[in-house]
N, CA, C and O of each residue as an XYZ file, in Angstrom:
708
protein
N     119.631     91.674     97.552
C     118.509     92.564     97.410
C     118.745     93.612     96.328
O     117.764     93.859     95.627
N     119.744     94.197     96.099
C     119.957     94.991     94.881
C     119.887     94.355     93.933
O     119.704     95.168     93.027
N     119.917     93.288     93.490
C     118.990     92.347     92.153
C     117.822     92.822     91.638
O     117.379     92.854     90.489
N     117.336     93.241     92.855
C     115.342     93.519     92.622
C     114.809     94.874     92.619
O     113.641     95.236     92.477
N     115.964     95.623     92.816
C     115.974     96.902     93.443
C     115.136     97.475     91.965
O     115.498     97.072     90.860
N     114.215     98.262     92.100
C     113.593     99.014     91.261
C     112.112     98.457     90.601
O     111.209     99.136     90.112
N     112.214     96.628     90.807
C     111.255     96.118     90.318
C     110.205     95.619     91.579
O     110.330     95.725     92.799
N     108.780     94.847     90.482
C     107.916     94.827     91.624
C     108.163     93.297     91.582
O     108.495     92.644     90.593
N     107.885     92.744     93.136
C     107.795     91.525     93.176
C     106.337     90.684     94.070
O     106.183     90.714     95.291
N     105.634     90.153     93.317
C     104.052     89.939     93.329
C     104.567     88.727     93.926
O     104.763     88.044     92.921
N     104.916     88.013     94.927
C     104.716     86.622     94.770
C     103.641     86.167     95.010
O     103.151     85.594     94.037
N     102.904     86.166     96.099
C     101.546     86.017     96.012
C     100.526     85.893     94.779
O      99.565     85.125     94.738
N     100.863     86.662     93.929
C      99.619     87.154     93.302
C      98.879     87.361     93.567
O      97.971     86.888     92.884
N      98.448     88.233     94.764
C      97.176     89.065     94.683
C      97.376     90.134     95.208
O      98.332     90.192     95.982
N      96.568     91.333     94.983
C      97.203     92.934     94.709
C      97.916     93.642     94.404
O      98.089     94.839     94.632
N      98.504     92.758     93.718
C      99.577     93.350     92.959
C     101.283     93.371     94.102
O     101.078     92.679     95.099
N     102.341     93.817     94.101
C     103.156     94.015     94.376
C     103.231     94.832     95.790
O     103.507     96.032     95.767
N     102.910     93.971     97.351
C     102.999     94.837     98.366
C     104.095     94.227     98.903
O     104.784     93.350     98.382
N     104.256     94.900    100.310
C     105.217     95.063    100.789
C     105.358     93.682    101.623
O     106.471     93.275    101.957
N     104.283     93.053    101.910
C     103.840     91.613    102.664
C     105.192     90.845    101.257
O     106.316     90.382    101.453
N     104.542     90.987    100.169
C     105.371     90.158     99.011
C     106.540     90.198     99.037
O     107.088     89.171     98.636
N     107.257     91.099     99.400
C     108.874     91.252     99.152
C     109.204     90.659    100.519
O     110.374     90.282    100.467
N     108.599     90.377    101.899
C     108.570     89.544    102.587
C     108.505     88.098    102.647
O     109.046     87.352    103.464
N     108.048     87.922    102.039
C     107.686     86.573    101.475
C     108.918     86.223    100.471
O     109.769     85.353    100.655
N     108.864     86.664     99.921
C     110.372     86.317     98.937
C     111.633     86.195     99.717
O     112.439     85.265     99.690
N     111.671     87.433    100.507
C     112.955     87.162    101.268
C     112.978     85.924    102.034
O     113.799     85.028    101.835
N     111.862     85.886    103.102
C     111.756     84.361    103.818
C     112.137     83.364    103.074
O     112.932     82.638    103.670
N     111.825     82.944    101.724
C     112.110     82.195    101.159
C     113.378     82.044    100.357
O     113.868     80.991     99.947
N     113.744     83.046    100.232
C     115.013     83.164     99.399
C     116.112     82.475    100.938
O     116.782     81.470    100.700
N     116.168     82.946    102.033
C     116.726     82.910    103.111
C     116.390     81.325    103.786
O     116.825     81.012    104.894
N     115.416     80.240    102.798
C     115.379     79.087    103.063
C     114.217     79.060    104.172
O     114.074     77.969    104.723
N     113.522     79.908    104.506
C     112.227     80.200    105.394
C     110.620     79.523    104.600
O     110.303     79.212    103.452
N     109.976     79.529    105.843
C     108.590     78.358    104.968
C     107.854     79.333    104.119
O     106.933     79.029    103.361
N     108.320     80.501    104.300
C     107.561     82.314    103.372
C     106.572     82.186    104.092
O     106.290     81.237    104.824
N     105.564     83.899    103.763
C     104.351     83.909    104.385
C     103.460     84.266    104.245
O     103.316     85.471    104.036
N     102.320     83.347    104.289
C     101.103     83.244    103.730
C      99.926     82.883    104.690
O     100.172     82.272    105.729
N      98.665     83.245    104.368
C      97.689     83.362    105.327
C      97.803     84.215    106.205
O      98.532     85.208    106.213
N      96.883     83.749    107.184
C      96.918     85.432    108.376
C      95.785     86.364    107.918
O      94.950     86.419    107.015
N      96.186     87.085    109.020
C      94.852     88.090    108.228
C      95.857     89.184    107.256
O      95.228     90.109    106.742
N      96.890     89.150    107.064
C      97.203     89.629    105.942
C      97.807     91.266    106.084
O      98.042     92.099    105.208
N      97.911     91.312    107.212
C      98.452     92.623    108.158
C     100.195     92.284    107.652
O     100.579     91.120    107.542
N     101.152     93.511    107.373
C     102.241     93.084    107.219
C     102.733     93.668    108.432
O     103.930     93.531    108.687
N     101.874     94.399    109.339
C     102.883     94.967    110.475
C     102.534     93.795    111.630
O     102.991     93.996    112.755
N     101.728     92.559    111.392
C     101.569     91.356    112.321
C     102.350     90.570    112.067
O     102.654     89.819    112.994
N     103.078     90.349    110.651
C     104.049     89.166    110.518
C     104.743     88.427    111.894
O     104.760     87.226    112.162
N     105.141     89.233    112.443
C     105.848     88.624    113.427
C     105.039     87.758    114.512
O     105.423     86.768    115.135
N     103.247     88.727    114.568
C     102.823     87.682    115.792
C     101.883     87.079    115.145
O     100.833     87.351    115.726
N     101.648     86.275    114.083
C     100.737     85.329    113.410
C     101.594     83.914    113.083
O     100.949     82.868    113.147
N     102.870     83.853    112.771
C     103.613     82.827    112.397
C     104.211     82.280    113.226
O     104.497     82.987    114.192
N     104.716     80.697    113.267
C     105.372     79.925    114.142
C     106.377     80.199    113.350
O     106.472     79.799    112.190
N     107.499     81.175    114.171
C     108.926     81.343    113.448
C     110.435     80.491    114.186
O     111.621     80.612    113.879
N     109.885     79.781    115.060
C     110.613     78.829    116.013
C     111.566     77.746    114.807
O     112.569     77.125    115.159
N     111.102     77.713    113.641
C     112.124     76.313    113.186
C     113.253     76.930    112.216
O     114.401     76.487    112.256
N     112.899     77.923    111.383
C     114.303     78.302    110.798
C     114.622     79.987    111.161
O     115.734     80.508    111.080
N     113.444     80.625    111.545
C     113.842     82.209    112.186
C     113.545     82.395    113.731
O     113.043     81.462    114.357
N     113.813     83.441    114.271
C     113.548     83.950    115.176
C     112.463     85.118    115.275
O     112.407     85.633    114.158
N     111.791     85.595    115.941
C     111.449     86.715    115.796
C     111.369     87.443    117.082
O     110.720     86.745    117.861
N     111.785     88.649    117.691
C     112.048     89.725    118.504
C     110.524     90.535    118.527
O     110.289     91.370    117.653
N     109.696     90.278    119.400
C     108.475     91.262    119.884
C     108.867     92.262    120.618
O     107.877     92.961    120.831
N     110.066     92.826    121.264
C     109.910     93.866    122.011
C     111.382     94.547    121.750
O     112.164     94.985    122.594
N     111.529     94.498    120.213
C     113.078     95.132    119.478
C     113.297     96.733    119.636
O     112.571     97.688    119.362
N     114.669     96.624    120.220
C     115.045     98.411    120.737
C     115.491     98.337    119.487
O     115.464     97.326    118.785
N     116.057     99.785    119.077
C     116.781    100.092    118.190
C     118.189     98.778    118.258
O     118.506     97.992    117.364
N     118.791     98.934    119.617
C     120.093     98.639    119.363
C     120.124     96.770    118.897
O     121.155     96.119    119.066
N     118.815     96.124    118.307
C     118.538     94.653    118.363
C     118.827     95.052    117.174
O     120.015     95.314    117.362
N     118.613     95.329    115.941
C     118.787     95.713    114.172
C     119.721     95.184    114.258
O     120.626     95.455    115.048
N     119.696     94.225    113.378
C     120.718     94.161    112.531
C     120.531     93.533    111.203
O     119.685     92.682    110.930
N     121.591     94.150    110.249
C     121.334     93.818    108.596
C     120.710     92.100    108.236
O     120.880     91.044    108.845
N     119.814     92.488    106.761
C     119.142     91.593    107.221
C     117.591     90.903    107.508
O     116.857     90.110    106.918
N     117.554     91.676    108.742
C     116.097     91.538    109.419
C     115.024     91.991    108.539
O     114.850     92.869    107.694
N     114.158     90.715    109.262
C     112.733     92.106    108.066
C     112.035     92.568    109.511
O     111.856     91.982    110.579
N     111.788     93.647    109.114
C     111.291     94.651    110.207
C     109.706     94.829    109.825
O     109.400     95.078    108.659
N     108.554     94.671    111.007
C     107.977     95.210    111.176
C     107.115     96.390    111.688
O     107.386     96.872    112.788
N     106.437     96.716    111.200
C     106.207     98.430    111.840
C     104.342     98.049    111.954
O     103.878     97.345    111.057
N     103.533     98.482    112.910
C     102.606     98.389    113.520
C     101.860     99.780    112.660
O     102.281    100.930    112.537
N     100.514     99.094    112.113
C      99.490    100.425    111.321
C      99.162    101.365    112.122
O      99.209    102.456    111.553
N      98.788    101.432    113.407
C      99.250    102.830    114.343
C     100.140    103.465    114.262
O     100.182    104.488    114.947
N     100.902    103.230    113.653
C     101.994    104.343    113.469
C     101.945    104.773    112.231
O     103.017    104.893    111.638
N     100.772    105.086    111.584
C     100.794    105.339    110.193
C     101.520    107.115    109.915
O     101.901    107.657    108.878
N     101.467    107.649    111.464
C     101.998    109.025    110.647
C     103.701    108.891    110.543
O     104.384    109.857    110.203
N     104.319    107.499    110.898
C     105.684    107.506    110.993
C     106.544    107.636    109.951
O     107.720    107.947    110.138
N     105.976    107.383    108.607
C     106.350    107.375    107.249
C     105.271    107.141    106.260
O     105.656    106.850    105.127
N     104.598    107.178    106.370
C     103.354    106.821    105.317
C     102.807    105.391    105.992
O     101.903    104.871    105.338
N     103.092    104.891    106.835
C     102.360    103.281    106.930
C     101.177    102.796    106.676
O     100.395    103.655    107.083
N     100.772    102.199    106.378
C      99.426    101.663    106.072
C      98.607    101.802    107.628
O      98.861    101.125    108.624
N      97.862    102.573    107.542
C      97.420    102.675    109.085
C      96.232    101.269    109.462
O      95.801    101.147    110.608
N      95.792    100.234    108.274
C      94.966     99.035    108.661
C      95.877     98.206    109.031
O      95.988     97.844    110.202
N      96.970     97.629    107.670
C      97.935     96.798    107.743
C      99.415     96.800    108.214
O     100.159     95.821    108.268
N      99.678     97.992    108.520
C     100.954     98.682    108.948
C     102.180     98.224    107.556
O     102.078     98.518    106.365
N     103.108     97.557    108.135
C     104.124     97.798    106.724
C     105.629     97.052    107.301
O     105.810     97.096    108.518
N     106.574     96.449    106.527
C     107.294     95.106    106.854
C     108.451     95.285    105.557
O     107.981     95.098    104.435
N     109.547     95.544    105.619
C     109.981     95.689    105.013
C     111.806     94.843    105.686
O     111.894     94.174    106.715
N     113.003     95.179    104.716
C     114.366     94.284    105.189
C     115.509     94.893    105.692
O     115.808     95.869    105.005
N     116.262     94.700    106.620
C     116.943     96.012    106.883
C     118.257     95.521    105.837
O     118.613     94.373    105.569
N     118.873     96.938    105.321
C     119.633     96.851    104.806
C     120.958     97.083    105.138
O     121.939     96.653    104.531
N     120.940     98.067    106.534
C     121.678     98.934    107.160
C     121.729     99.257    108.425
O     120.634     99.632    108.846
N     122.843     99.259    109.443
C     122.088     99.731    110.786
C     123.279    100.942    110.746
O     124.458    100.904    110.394
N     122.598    101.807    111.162
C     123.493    103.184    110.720
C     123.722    103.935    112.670
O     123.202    103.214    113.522
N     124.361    105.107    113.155
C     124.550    105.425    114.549
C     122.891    105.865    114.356
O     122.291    105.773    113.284
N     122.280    106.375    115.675
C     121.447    107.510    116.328
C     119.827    106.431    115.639
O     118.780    106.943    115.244
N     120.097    105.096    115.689
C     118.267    104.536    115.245
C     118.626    104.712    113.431
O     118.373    103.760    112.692
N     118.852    105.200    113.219
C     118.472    105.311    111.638
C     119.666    104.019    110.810
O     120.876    103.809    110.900
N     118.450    103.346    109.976
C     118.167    102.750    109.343
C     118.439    102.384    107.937
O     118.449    103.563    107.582
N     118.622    101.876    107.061
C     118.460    101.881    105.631
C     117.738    100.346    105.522
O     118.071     99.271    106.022
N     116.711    100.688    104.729
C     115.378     99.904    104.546
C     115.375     99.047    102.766
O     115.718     99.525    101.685
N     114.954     97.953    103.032
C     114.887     97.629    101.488
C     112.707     97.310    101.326
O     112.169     96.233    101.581
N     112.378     97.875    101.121
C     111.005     98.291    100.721
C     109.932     98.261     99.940
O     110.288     99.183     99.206
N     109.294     98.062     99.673
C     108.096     97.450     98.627
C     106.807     98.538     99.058
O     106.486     99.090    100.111
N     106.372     98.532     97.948
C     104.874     99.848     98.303
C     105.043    100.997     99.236
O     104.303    101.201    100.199
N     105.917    101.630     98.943
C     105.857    102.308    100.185
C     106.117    104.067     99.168
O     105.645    104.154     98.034
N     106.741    105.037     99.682
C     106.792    105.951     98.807
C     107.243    106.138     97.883
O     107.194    107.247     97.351
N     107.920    104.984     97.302
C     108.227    104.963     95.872
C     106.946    103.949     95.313
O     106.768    104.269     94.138
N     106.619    103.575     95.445
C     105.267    103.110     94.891
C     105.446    101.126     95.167
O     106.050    100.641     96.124
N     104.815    100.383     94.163
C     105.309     98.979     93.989
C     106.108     98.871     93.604
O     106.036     98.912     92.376
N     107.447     98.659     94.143
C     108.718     98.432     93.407
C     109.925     98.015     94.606
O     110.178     98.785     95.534
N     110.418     97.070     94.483
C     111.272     97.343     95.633
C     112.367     98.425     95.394
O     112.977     98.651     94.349
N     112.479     99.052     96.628
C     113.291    100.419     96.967
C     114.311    100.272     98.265
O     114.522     99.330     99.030
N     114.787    101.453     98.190
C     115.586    101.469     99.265
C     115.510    102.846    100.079
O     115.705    103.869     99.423
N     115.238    102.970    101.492
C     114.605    103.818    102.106
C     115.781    104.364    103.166
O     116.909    103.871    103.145
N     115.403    105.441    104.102
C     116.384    105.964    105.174
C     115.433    106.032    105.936
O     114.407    106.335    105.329
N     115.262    105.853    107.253
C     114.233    105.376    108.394
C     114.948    105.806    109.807
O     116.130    105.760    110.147
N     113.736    106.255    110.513
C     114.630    106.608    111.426
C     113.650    105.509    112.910
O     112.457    105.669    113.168
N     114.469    104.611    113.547
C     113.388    103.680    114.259
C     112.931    104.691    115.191
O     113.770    105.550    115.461
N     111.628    104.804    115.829
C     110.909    104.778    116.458
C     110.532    104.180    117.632
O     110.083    103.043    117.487
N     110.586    104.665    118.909
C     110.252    103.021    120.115
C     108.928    103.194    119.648
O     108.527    104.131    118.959
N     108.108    101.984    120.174
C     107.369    101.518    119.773
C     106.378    101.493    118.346
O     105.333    100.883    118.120
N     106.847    102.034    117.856
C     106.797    101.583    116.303
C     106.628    100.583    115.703
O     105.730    100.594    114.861
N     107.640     98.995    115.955
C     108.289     98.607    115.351
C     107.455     97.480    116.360
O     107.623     97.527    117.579
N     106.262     96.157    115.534
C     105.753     95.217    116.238
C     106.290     94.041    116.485
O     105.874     93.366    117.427
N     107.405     93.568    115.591
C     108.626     92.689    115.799
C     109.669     92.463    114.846
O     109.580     93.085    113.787
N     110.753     91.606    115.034
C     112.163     91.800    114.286
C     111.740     90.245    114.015
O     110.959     89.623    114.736
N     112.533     89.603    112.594
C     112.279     88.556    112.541
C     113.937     88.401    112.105
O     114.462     89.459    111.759
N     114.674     87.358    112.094
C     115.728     86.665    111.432
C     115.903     85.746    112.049
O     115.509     85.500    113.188
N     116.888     84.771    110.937
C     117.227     83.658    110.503
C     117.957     83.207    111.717
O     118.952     83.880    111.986
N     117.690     82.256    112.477
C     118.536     81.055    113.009
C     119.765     81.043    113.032
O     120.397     80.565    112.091
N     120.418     81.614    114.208
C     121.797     80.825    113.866
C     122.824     82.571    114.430
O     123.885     82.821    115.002
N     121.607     83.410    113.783
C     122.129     85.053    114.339
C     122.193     85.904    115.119
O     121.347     86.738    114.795
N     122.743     86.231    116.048
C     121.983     86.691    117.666
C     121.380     87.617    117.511
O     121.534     88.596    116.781
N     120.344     87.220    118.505
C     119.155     88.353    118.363
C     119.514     89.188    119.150
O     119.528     90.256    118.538
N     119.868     89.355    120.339
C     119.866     90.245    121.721
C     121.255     90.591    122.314
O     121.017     90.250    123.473
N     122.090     90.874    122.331
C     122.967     90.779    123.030
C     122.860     91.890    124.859
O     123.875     92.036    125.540
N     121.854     92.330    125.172
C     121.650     92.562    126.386
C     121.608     91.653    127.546
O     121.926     91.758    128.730
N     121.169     90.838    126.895
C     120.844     89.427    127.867
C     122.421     89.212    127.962
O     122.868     89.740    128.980
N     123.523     88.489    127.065
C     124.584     88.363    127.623
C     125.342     89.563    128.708
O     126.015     89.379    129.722
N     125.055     90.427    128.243
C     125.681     92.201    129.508
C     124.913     91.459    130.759
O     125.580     91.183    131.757
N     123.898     91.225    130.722
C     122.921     90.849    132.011
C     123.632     89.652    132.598
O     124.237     89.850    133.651
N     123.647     88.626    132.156
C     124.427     87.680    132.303
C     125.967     87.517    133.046
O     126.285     86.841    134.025
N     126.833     88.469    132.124
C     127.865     88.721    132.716
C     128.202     89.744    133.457
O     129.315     90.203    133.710
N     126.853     90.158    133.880
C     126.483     91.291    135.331
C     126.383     90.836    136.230
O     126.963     91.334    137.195
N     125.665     89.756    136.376
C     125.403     88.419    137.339
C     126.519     87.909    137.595
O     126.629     87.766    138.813
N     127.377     87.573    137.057
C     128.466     86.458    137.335
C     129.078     87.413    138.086
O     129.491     87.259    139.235
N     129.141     88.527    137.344
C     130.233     89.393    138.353
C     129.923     90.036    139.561
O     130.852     90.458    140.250
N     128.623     90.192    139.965
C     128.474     90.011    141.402
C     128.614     89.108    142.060
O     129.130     89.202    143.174
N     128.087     87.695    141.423
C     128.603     86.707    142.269
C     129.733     86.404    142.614
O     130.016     85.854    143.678
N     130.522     86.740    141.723
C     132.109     86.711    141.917
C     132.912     87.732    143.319
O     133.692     87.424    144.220
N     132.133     89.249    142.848
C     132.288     89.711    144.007
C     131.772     89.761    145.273
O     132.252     90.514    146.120
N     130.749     88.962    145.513
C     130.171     88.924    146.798
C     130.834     87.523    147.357
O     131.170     87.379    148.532
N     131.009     86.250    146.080
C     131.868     85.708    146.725
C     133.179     85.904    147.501
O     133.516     85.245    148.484
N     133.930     86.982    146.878
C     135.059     87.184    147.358
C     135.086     87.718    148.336
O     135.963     87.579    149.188
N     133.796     88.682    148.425
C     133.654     89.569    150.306
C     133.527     88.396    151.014
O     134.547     87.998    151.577
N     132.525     87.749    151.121
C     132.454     86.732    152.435
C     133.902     85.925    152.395
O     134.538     85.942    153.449
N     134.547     85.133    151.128
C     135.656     84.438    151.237
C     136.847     85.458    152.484
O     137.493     85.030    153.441
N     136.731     86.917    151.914
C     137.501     87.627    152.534
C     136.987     87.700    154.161
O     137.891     87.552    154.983
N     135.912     87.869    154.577
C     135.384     88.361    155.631
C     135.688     87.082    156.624
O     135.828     87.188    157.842
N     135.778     85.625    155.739
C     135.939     84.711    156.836
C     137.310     84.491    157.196
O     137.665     84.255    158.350
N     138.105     84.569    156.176
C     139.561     84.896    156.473
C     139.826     85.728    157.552
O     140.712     85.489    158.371
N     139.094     86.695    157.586
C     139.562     87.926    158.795
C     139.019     87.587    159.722
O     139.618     87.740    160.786
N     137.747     87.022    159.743
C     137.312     85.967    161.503
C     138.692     84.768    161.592
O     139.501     84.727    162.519
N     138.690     83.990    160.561
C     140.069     83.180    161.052
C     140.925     84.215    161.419
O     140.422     84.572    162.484
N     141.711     84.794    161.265
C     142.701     85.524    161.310
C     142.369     86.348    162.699
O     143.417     86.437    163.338
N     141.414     86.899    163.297
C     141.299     87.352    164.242
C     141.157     86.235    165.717
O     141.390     86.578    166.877
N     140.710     84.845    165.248
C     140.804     83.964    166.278
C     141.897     83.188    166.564
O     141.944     82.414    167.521
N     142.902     83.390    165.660
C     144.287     82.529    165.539
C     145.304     83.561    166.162
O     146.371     83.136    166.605
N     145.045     84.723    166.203
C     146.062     85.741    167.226
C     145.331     86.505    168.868
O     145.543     87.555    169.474
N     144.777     85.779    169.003
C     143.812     86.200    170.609
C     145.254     86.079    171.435
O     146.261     85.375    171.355
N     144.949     86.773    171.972
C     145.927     87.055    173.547
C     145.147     86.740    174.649
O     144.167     87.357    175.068
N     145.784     85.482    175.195
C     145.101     84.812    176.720
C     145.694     85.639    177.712
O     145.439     85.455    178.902
């Protein structure tokens, strides 16, 4: 991404150099089908496309899901969050996952004008309408904590009853007649 850094990138061709475009490039640069059609919202990317064959995409991304990379979407209701496009909202790549939510952004149309840029962002809950990346990268790692939360109760509840029947054996094998 620092290749492009400063310039505009139109792939589309039409309106010139937005932030949907530097999306589109990345998808494709990253071996993705890019993206086109839709109604053309860049803060919908995530819920208009079948991203099932070479990306993933995350609809309900906490801060702690980021990671470098991702192209991030941000929802046009949140237009007072940084300037967003309050029709189309705004979609940009993460560059950075930094402590406390904040961000470093790689960016197109946004307050540096048409050009791709590089931004400091601070996430927002609900802000952010979905996370998209590439196949192959974990998206979540809560689900595994959850996972190996589970096992480990089962483990320990197995071991109470294993224990508890031991101590019924153990209490019927020393009876005094």
């Amino acid at each position: 991404m620092e290749q492009v850094l400063s310039q505009p990138i139109d792939e589309d061709g039409a309106y010139g150099a937005q932030c949907w475009d530097l999306a589109n490039w990345y998808s494709k640069k990253l071996g993705g089908p890019g993206i086109v059609g839709a109604s053309g919202g860049a803060g919908y990317i995530g819920h208009e496309f079948p991203w099932d064959r070479r990306e993933r995409c995350n609809k309900r991304a906490e801060s702690g899901d980021l990671k470098h990379g991702d192209i991030i979407c941000w929802y046009g209701r949140f237009s007072g969050t940084f300037g967003i496009d309050s029709t189309y909202g705004h979609v940009g790549i993460i560059a950075e996952v930094k402590a406390d939510g904040v961000i470093e952004t790689y960016e197109q149309k946004a307050e540096k004008g048409q050009i791709v840029a590089r931004y400091t962002r601070q996430f927002v809950k609900g802000s952010v309408s979905s996370v998209i990346r590439k196949k192959g990268v974990k998206m979540n790692y809560k689900i595994k904590i959850l996972l190996g939360v589970v096992v480990a109760v089962f483990v320990l509840v197995g071991a109470g009853i294993y224990y508890q029947i031991k101590q019924e054996e153990a209490k019927t094998s020393f009876k005094w007649n």
